[in-house]
C-alpha positions in Angstrom: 0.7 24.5 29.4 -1.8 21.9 27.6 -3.9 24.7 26.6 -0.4 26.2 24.9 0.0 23.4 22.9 -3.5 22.8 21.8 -3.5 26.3 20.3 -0.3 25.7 19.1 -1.0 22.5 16.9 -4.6 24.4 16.2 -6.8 21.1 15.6 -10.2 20.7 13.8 -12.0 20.0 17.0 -11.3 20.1 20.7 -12.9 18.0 23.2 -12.3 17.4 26.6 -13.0 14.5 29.2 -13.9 15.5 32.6 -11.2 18.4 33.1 -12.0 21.0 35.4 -13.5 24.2 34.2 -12.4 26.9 36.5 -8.5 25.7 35.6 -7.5 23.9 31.8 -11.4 24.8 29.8 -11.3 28.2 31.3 -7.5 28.6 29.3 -8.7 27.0 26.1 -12.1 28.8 25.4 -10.9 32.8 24.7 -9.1 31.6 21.5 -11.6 28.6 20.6 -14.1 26.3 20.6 -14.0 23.4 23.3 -16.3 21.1 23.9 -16.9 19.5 27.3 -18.2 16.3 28.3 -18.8 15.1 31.8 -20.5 12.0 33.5 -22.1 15.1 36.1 -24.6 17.1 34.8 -23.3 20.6 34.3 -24.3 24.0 33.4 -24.9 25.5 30.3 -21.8 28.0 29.8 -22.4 31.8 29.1 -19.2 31.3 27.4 -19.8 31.3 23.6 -16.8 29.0 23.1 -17.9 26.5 25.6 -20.6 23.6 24.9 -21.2 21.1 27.9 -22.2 17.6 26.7 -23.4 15.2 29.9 -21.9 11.6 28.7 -20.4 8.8 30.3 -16.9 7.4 28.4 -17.3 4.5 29.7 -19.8 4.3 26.5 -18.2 6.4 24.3 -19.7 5.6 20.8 -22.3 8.4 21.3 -19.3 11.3 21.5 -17.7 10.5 17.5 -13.9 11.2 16.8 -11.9 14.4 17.7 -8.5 15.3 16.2 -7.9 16.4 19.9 -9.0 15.2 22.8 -8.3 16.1 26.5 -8.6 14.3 29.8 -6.6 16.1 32.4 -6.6 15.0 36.2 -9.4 12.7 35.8 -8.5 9.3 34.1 -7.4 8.8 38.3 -11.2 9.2 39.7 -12.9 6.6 36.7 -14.3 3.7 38.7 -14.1 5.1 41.7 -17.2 5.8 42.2 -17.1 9.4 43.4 -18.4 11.6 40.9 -21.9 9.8 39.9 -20.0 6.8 38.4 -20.7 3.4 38.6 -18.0 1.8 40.6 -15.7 -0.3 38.4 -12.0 -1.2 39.8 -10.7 -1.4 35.8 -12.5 1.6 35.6 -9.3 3.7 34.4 -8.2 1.2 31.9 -11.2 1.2 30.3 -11.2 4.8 30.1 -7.6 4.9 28.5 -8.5 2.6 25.6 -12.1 4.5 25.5 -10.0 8.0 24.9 -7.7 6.4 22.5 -10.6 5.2 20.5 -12.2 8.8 20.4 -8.6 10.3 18.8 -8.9 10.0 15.1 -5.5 9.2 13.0 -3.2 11.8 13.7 -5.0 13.2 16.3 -3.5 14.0 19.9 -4.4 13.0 23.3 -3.0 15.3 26.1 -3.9 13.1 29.6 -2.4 13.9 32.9 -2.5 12.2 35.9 -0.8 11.7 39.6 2.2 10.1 39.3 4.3 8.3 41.9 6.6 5.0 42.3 3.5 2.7 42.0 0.4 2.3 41.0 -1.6 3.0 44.3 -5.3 3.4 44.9 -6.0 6.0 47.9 -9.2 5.5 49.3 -12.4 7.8 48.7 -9.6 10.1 46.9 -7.9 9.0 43.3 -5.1 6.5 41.9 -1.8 7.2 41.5 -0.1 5.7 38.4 3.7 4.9 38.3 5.2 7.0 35.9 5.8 4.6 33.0 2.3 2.3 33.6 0.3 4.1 31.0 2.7 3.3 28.7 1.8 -0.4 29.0 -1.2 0.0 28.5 -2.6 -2.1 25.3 -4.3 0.4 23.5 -1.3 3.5 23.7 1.1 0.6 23.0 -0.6 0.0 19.9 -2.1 3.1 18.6 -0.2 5.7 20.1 3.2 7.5 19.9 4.5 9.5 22.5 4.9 13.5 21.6 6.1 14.9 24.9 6.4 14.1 28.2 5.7 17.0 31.0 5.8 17.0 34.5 5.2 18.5 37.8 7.9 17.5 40.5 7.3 16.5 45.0 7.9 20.1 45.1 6.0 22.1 42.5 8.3 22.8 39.8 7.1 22.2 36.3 9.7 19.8 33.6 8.7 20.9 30.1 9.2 18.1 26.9 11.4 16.3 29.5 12.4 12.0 29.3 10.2 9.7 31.4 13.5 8.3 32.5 14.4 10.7 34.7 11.1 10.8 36.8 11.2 7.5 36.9 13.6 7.6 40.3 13.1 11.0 41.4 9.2 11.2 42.1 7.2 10.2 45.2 4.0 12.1 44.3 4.1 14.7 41.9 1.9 14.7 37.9 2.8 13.7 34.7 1.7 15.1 31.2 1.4 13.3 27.9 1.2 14.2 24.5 0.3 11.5 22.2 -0.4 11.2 18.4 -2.1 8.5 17.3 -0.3 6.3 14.6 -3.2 4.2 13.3 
């Protein structure tokens, strides 16, 4: 769906944070470039549409401005100390307001995450997020504006350009998916 709408509002430059290959880069790369950066080391792709850049966001000045940026079922893990980062417990907000500063004006940032009725830590696994907490956040309060909202119920079922209102009550574990454009 995020690969959809990326091709659909056909940005300068695509980059992604930490998303998984085999699933969302895999969907991006026949139709264009897409450039990855990961904290792991990875592979160079055989893919001509694919570039892997090794980077850590939690020092983001290195990786410039994108007009589109991705960070898909990651944001959860940053901190935690599982995939060769340094453990940080604010280790997710930093990497919100490190994302929002990579999104040049009028860019879009499309982030997903698990979403539940709190914000929970679940040990040696991820964080879930209450569904409206990102929206708190200082940096997406004051730089961001809300394009769509997605998400992927308890049971499976996918809720295209829906309101955050109605998950708010209905969801005990499922994944929400935002589309921002950032206003200055």
């Amino acid at each position: 769906m995020v690969a959809r709408l990326i091709h659909d509002h056909n940005p300068k430059r695509h980059t992604d944070i930490a998303s998984r290959v085999d699933c969302f880069v895999v969907h991006v790369a026949p139709y264009r470039e897409i450039e990855v950066v990961d904290v792991r080391p990875l592979p160079k792709s055989e893919h001509e549409n694919i570039t892997f850049r090794q980077a850590d966001l939690m020092n983001p000045q290195a990786l410039g401005q994108t007009d589109s940026l991705s960070c898909l079922h990651a944001i959860e893990h940053f901190g935690l100390g599982r995939y060769t980062d340094p453990s940080a417990i604010n280790g997710h907000i930093k990497g919100i307001t490190n994302l929002v500063s990579l999104v040049s004006k009028g860019g879009r940032l499309y982030i997903s995450f698990p979403i539940g009725q709190a914000d929970e830590v679940h040990f040696n696994a991820h964080r879930v997020f209450h569904v409206t907490s990102i929206f708190d956040h200082p940096s997406i309060q004051q730089h961001m504006t809300l394009r769509r909202f997605d998400y992927v119920d308890d049971s499976g079922d996918l809720h295209l350009d829906t309101s955050v209102i109605v998950v708010k009550k209905a969801i005990i574990f499922g994944c929400g998916i935002s589309t921002f454009e950032k206003s200055n």
